[in-house]
C-alpha positions in Angstrom: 104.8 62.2 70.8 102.5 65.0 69.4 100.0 64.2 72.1 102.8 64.2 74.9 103.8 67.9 73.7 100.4 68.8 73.8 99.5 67.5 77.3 103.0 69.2 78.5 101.8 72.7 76.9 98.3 72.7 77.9 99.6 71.8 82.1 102.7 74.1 81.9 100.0 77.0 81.0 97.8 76.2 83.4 100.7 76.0 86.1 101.8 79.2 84.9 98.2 81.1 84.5 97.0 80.1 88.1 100.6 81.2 89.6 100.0 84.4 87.6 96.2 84.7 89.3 97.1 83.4 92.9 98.4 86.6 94.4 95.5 88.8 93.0 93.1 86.2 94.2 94.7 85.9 97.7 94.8 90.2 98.1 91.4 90.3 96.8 90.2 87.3 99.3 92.9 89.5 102.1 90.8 92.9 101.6 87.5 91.5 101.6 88.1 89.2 104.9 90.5 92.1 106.7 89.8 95.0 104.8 87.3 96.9 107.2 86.8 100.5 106.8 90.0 100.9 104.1 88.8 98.4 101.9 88.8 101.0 99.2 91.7 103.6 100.7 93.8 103.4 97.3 91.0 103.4 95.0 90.0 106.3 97.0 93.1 108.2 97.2 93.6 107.8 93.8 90.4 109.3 92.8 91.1 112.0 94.7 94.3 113.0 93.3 93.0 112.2 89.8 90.4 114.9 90.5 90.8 117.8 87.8 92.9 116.4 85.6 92.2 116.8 81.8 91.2 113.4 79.6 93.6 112.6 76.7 93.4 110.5 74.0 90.6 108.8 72.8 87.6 109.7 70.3 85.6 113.1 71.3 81.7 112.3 71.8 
């Protein structure tokens, strides 16, 4: 029985781990194949609007 409820754990997180990973593996797969030019448009943008703002929290070095 103990090895039963072992089996059932170990498969029902592996179910649930690669269900978790599939959508950021397919978008990753999606921009690389169809990405083009905007492959990096949010990490881009995001830089862009990050631009000037002050750093909090954290250690000073």
């Amino acid at each position: 029985m103990g090895a039963y409820i072992t089996d059932l754990v170990v498969v029902a997180l592996l179910i649930i781990g690669i269900t978790a990973f599939m959508g950021d593996i397919t978008n990753g797969i999606g921009e690389r194949l169809f990405g083009g030019k905007r492959r990096s448009e949010y990490v881009d943008q995001n830089a862009r609007f990050q631009t000037g703002w002050k750093a909090v929290g954290g250690k000073k070095k």
